[in-house]
N, C-alpha and C positions, 0 to 999 in steps of 0.2 A: 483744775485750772486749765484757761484755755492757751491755746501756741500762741507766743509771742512772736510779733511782727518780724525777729530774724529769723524765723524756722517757715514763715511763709512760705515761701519756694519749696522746703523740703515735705512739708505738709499735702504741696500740691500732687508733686511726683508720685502716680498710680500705674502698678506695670499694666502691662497690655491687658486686654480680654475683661478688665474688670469693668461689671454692668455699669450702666450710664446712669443707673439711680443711686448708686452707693459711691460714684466718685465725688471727692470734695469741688465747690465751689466755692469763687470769692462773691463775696455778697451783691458786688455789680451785676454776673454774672447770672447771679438768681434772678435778681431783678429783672433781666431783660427777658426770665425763660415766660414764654405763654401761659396762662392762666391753666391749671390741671397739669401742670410737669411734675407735681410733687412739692413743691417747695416755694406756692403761689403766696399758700399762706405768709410764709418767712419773709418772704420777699413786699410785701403790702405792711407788714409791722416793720421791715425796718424804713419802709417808706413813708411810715407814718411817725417815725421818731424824730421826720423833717431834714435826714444825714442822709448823703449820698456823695460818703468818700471811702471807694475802692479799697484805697492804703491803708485805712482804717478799720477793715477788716481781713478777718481769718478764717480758713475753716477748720473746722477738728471733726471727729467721729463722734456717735453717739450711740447709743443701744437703749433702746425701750422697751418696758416690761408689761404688758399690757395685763390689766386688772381680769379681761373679761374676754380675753380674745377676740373682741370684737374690730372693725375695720377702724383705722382711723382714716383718713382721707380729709385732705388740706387743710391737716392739723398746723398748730403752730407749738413749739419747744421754744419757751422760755425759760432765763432763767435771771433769778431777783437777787439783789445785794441788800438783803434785808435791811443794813444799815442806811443804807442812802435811799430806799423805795425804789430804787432805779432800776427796771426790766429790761433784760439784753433778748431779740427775737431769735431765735435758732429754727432751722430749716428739717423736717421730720420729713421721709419718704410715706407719700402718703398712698392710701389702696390697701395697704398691706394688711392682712389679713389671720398673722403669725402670734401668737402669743407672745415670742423674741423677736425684735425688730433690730433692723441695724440701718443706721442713720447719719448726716452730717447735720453740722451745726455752726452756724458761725456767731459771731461778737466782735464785739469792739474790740479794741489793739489793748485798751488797757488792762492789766493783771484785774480777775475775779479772785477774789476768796470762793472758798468752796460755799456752794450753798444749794438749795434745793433745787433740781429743774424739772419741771412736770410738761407734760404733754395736756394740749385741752384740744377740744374738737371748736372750730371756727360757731357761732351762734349760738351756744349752751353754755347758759349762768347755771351759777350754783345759786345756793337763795341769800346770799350777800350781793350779789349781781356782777360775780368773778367768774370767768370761762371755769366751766368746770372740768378739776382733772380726772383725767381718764389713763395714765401712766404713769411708772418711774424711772427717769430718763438718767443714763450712766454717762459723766463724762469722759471720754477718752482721750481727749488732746493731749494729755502729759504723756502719755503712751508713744502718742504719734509723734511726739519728738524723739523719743529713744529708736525711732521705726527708721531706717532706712530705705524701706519699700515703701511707705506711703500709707500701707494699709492699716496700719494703727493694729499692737499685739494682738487686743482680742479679739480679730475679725481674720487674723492670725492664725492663733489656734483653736478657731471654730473652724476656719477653711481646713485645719491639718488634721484635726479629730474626727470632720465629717467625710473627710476623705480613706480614712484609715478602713483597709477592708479586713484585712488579717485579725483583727481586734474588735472585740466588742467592746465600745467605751460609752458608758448613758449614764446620765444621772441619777439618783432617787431624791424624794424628799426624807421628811425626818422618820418617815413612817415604813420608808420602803415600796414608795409609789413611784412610777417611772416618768422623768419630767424631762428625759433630752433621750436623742435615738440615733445611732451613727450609721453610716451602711457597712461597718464590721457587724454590726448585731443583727441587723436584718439578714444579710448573707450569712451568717453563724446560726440564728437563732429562726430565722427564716417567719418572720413578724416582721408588715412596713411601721413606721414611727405611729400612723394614725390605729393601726388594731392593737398596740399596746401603752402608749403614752395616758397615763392617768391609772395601770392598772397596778398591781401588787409583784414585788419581780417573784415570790414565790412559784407563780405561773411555772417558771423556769426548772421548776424544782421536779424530782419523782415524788409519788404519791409517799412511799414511805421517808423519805428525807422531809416530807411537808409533815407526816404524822408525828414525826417525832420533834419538828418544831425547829429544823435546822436553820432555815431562812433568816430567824429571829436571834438564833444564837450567832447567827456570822454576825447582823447588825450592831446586837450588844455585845461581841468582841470590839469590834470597830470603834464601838463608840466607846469604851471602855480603853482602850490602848490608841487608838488613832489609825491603825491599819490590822486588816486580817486577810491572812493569806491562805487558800484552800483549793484542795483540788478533788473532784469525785464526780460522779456523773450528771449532767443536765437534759432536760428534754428539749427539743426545736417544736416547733408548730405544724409539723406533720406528725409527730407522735414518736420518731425515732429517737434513742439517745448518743451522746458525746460526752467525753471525757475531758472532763471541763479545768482548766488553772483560774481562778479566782483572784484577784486581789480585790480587794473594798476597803476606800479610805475616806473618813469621816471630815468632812468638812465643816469647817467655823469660821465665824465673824471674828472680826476686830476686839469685840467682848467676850469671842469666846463661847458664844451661843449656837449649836448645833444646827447648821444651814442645811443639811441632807448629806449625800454620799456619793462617792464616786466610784464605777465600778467597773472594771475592765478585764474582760473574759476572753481567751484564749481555747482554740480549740485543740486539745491535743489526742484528740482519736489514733489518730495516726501512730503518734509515738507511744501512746496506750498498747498500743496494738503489739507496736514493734519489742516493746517493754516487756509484754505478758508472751510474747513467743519467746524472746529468749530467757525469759522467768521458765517457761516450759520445757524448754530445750535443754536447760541449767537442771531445771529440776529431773528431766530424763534421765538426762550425765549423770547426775551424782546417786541416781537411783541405780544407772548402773554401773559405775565405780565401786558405788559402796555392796553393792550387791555381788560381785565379782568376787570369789574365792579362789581361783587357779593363782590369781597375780594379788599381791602387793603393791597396792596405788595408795601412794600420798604424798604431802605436799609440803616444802621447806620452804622458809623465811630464808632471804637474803645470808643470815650466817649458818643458816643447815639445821635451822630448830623446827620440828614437825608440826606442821599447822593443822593438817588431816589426815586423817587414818580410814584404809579401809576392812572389812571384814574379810578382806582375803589378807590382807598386813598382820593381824590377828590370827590366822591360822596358822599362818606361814613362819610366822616371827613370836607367836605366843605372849606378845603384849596386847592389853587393850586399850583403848582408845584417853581412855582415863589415865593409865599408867607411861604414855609416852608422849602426847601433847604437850608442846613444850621445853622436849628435849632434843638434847642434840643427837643427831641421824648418827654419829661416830661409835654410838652404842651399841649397834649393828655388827662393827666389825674384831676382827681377832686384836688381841692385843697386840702381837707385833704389824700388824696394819697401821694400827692407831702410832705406833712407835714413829712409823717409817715416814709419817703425814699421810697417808693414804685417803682417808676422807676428804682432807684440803683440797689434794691433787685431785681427785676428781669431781667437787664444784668447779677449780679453775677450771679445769680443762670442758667443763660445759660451759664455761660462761665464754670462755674463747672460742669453741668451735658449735655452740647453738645446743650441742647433746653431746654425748660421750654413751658407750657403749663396752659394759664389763664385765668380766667373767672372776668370780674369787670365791673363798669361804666366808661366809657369816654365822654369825652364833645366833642362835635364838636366847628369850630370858631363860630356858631350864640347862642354860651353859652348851647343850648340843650344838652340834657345825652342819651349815648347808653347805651345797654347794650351789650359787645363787648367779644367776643372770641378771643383770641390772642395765638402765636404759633413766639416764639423767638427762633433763632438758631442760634447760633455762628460761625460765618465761619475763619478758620485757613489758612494758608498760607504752601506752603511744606514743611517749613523749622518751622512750628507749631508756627509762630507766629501770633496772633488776629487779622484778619485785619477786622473783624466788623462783621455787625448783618444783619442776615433775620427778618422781623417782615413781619408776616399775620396776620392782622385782620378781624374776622369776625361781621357783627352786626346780633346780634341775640335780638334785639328786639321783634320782631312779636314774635318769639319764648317764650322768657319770659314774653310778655303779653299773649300768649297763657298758658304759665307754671302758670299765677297770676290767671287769669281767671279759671283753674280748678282746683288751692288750694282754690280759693272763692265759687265753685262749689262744691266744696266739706265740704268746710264750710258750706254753704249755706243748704246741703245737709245735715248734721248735725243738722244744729241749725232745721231746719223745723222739723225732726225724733226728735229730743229733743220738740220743740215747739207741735208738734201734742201728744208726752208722756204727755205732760203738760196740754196741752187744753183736751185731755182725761182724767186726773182723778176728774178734777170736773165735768166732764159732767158723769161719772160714778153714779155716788151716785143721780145726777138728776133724770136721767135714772131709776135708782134703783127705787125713791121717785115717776114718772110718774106709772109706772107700779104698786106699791101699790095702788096709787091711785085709776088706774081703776079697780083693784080688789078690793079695800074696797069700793070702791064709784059710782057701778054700776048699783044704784036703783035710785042715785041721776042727772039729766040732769046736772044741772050745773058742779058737778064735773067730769063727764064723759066727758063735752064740755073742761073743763080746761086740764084734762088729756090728751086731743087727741090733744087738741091745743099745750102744750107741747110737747109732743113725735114729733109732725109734726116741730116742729123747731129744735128741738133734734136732730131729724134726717136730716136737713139742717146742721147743727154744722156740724155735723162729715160725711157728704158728703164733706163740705168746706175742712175738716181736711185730709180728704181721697184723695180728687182730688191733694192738694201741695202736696203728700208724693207720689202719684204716678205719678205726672208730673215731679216730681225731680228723680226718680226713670226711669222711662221712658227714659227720654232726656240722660240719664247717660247710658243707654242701660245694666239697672238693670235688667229688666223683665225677666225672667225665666222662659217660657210657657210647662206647665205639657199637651200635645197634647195626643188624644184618640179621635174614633170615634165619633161623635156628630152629633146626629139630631137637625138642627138649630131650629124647632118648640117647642120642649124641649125648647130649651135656651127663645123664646119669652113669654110661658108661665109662667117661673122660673121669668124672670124680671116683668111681669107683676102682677105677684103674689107682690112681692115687690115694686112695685110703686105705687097698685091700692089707696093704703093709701092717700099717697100724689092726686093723680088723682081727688078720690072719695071729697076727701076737696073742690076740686075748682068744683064739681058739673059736671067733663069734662066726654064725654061719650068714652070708648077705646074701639074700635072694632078689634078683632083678624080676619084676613084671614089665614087661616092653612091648609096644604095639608093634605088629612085622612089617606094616609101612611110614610112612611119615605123617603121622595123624596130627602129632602134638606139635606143632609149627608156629616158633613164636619169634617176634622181634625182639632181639635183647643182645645185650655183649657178653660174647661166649664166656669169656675171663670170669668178670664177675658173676652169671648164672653157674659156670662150674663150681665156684667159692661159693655160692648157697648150697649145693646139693653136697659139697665138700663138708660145708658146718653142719650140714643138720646129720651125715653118716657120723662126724665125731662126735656130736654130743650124743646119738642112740649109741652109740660102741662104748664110751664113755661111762654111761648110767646104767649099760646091759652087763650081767655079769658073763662070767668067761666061761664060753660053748652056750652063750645065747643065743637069737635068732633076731634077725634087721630082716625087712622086709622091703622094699623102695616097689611101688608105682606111678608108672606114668599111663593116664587115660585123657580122654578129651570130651568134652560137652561143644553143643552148638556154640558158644562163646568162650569157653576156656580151656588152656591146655590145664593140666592138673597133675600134680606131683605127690604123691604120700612116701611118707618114712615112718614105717610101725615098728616099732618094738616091743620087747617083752622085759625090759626092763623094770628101775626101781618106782617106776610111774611118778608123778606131777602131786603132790596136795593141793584140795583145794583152792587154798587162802594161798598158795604161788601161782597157780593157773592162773589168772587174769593178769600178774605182773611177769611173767616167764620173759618175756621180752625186752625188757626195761634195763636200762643199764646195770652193771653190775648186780643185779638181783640176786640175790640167796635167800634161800628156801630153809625153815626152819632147823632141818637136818644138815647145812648148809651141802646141798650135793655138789656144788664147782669145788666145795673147799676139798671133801672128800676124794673126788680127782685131780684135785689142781686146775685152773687156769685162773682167767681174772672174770669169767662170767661176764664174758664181749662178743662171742661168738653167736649168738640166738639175737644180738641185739644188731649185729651187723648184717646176719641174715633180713630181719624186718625190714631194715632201710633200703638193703637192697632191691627186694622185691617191690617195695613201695617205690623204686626209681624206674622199674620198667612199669608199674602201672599195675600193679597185682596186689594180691593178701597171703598172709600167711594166719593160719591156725593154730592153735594149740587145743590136744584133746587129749583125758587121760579121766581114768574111771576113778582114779585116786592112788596111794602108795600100796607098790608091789603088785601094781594092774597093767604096768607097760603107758607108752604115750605115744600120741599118734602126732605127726605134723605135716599139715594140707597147704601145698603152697598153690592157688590159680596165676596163671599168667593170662592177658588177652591171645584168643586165636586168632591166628593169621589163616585165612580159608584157601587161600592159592599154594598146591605144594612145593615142593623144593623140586629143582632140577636133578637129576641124577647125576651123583657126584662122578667123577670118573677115577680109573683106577690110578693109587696115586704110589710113587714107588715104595721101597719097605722101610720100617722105619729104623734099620739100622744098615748099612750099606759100609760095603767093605771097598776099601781107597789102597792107594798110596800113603806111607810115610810124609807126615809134614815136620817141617821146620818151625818151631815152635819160641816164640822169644815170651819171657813172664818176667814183669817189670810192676813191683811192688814193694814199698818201702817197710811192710812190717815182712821180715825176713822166715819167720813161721809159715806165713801165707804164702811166700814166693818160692818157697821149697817144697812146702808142703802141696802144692798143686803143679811145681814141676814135677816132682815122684809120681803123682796122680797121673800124668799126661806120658810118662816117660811107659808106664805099668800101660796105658793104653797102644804104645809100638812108636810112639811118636820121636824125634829128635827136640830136644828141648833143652835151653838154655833161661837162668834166672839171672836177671841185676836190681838193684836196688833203690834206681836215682834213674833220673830224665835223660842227663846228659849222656850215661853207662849206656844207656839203650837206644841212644842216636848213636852213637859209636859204633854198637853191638849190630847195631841194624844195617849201616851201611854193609860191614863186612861181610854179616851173615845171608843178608838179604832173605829173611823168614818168609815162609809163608802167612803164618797168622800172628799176631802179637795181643797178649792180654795186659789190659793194662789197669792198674789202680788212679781210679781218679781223685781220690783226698791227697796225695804225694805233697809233701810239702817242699819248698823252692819251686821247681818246674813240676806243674801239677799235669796228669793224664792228659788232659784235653792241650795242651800247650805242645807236649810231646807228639798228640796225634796229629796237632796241624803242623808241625817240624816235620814228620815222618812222611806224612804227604807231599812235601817237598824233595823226597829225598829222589834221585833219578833212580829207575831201576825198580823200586816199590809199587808201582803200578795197580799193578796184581792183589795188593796185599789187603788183607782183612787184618781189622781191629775189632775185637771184644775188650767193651769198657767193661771193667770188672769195680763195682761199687756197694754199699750200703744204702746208698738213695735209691729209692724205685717208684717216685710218685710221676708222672704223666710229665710235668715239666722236666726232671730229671731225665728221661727217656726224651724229651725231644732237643735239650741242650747237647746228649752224645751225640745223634744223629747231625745236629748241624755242625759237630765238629769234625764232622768225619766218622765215626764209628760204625761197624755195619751189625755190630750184635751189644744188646745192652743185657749183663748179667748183674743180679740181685744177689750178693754174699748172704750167705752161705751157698753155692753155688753146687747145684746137684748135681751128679758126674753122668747121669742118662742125659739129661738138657745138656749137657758139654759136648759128649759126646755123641750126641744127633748134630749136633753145630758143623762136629770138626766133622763128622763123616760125608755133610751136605760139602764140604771144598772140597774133601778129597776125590769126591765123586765128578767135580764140577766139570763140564767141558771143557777138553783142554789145559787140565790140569796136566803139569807131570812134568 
């Protein structure tokens, strides 16, 4: 139907830029245009229908389908009311040379029923002597009334479709032949409309999607359903491909009759691309997630039900993936966990703080307890809502049985420094009672035999005592080595001096081999090099029976000084030669049990020597062959200075004023007897405050003091005492059962000028006091 005389005006109105052959005109308007404007034709028929009133016409749009694609040029579009014979002239742009045309048209003011409008070329009958048609002419006026831009719909969304670059939109016919072409497809598909309009869109296809007849299957979905939707790869017209989104929708008539298809392609490479990397990167992860044994990775649903499992979750937790999928993570935990809400609380506290980070037991399924590292992380969704949990678990068992084992090492290590304070202060006052002895009872054999026989077990006691506080000491890698030049001959003499006791008991003979100069010249701390050459004479005196022979040399190589201890003792077997060193080790005979000790003594030698950077050996032909033991040290090649002569080591003084302040009453008697037997003045109290009292009046020369005292302990006393006016002068010996490095340097800052180790030897006392008595300006 064409626009009725009120839409005139609105009919007219064409926005800007639109070409001068597709804008409507009123029929006056044609009529005046010069002959070849396009619409000379239209304009002569309505001038021949003898009407020439303006008002009386309209224009509408038209579109014309040309049979043959050939030109029409100053056609004329009419169109007939079959009923009345009555033909209205319509104006056709003429030239045009398109298979689609687009067109105006005008008519008379009064309502047309629908009916046929053909295009005919001006001077060509058909063989009834009627212009013959050559179109089929679409009316658009009823359109162009709904049109507020003028342009009438379908010239609409031809302008908006051919515009479209993002989109490939063309049509087929029923076969799948290509009959429209937009510059999304050209730029997509990289084909202009004239190299593929009329061909097959298979074109578009891979050779194996064409072999297997895909092209055909989208169509008969389409037509089958009315749209199909697909997506898979397509080729362009240089040969490369793209990852194509599809839609194809099947068009029909009015009855229903399959008009062709419509089909608009999308390129999505890009997001292909972006897709299949993190498909890759996805698949990476999870390859190694799942691959990951040390950790326990997997994944909770919003209420803490395990969505994935991995093969480290599996070893670590002894479910599999089959058996806990699905269940609630709370499975995991101890039963009074579960009691207390311990699961809950720690979802919440990830979903509030992003992660949460925990240390506890968990069970595995065979009922066993970890002890388990865990690390919860909430994961959100874009739009911030929960969609569930990360959980890593770690087991960190070994680790907290390594963490139990050195709080027990450290206990252990405690309670022995407590137990060795303890087993020292009765063996103090023994010690004290032995050594009166041999000075009051040195005319008498028998009590000279009981004395010595004491002291010799006395001094097993606090070897035993010695060896745990420096094996726990040792293994802890407490040792502290104060290094200094040293001539190892020095050090074999210094121990020898101090074993000969024990030696001389068992009737055994020691023979020194000693270089006559300083050959053997090593860095080390004198202390602990004497304590090796001290262990290795006990253990040969030990294992050698009584009036056997110990043999000690020292020699030196271009690189080492060298130490041997031969015996002819009960020799080594085999099958203990290679553990001789090793803690506590016994030998099938068990030979420590047979003399007693705890079998610490050959193991404390090893670490020692391994602290200054040396070896030790063990050699023995077998049992009842004797055993040999080779300690190297590194040489030092620059010799020692020559010592100078140093006074004697026992020097005769003055009488001192002796004050001993000691809470266990045994030890503060029995070591003033000891002191008093030495020529000394000597007074005993029992408490802190006794001895701030005792000190002012007395004003002592030296004062021993016990530093475990309870109320006012030693060191509290010695900074009192320090204050006192008059005391100046005066030396303190802390007298204690602690003797590790810290210990000795806590007296020192409190004041103390001498640190004794209870049981306390009366030749080391007695070198002490004789160095005051001596002192300049004493007296």
């Amino acid at each position: 139907m064409l626009v009725p005389e009120r839409s005139q005006r609105r009919c007219s109105r064409v926005p800007q830029g639109t070409p001068a052959s597709l804008r409507p005109r009123h029929a006056h308007q044609l009529e005046r245009e010069p002959p070849g404007a396009g619409n000379g034709s239209a304009a002569r028929a309505l001038g021949a229908d003898g009407q020439d009133n303006p008002g009386a016409f309209e224009v509408g749009w038209i579109a014309l389908d040309t049979f043959d694609g050939s030109t029409i040029d100053e056609s004329v579009v009419t169109r007939s009311n079959r009923s009345s014979g009555r033909r209205w002239p319509c104006a056709a742009a003429g030239g045009r040379s398109r298979r689609r045309l687009m067109g105006h048209c005008c008519a008379r003011h009064s309502p047309l029923p629908a009916a046929t409008m053909t295009a005919r070329r001006c001077g060509e009958q058909d063989g009834n002597g009627e212009p013959r048609r050559v179109a089929n002419v679409h009316p658009c006026c009823r359109l162009c009334r709904m049109d507020p831009t003028g342009l009438g719909a379908d010239l609409q969304f031809r302008l908006l479709v051919e515009g479209v670059k993002d989109y490939a939109i063309f049509m087929l016919d029923t076969e799948g032949r290509v009959i429209s072409w937009n510059a999304g497809a050209e730029q997509i598909k990289g084909y202009s409309a004239q190299e593929v309009i009329g061909s097959h869109f298979s074109r578009f296809y891979p050779a194996e999607a064409i072999e297997r007849k895909w092209p055909q299957t989208e169509l008969a979905e389409a037509r089958r359903v009315g749209r199909f939707e697909d997506e898979g790869w397509r080729v362009r017209k240089d040969g490369s491909m793209f990852w194509a989104n599809v839609i194809i929708t099947a068009l029909r008539g009015p009855d229903g009759e399959l008009r062709g298809f419509c089909k608009i392609t999308r390129d999505l490479t890009e997001r292909k691309r972006q897709e299949e990397s993190l498909r890759q990167s996805e698949e990476r992860f999870r390859t190694l997630v799942e691959g990951v044994k040390d950790y326990a990775i997997f994944m909770l649903d919003p209420e803490g039900r395990v969505t994935m499992w991995n093969a480290g979750a599996e070893r670590i937790k002894g479910y599999s993936a089959q058996e806990v999928i699905g269940t609630h993570f709370s499975r995991f935990y101890p039963a009074e966990a579960i009691e207390r809400g311990r699961p809950e609380a720690v979802l919440a506290a990830a979903r509030r703080e992003g992660s949460f980070e925990d240390e506890g037991w968990r069970v595995r399924k065979d009922g066993s307890s970890f002890w388990a590292s865990v690390l919860v992380t909430a994961i959100y969704g874009p739009s911030g809502e929960l969609r569930g949990f990360s959980k890593i678990t770690r087991d960190l068992s070994e680790r907290k049985r390594l963490e139990q084992m050195e709080s027990n090492a450290r206990q252990m290590e405690e309670f022995v420094a407590m137990l060795a304070h303890e087993l020292r202060n009765p063996l103090a006052p023994i010690a004290n009672a032995t050594s009166v002895l041999k000075l009051e009872g040195k005319d008498n054999a028998q009590v000279v035999w009981a004395a010595g026989l004491m002291e010799r077990q006395l001094g097993q006691l606090v070897r035993l005592v010695d060896d745990l506080l420096d094996v726990s000491r040792i293994t802890r890698g407490k040792i502290a080595l104060e290094s200094k030049r040293i001539d190892l001959a020095d050090v074999v003499t210094r121990a020898a001096e101090a074993s000969r006791t024990w030696i001389d008991a068992r009737e055994q003979t020691l023979e020194l081999q000693l270089p006559e100069g300083p050959l053997a010249i090593v860095s080390g701390d004198l202390a602990r090099l004497t304590q090796v050459v001290s262990n290795l004479l006990h253990n040969a005196a030990k294992f050698t029976p009584p009036r056997g022979a110990i043999r000690v040399t020292v020699e030196a190589d271009d690189a080492h000084a060298i130490l041997r201890v031969r015996d002819n003792g009960v020799g080594i077997s085999p099958e203990l030669l290679p553990q001789v060193f090793d803690l506590f080790t016994q030998g099938d005979r068990g030979l420590d049990r047979v003399e007693g000790g705890l079998g610490l003594g050959l193991t404390i030698v090893r670490r020692l020597v391994e602290l200054h950077g040396g070896t030790v050996q063990a050699l023995s032909e077998g049992p009842g062959r004797g055993s040999e033991f080779i300690v190297r040290l590194p040489r030092l090649t620059r010799p020692l200075a020559t010592p100078t002569a140093g006074a004697p080591a026992t020097k005769a003084g003055r009488k001192l004023r002796i004050l001993v302040v000691d809470d266990n009453r045994d030890s503060a008697e029995s070591m003033a007897l000891l002191l008093k037997r030495m020529g000394n003045d000597v007074h005993a109290v029992f408490d802190g405050p006794s001895a701030l009292e005792l000190a002012a009046q007395l004003q002592p020369d030296v004062v021993l003091l016990d530093i475990g005292m309870p109320g006012m302990t030693g060191v509290d006393v010695a900074r009192a005492l320090r204050r006192i006016p008059g005391l100046a002068g005066l030396s303190l010996f802390a007298m204690t059962g602690y003797g590790q490095e810290s210990d000795r340097r806590m007296t020192r800052e409190a004041g103390f000028d001498v640190h004794l180790v209870k049981p306390i030897r009366a030749e080391v006392l007695k070198q002490h006091l004789a160095d005051i008595a001596t002192r300049p300006g004493a007296g």
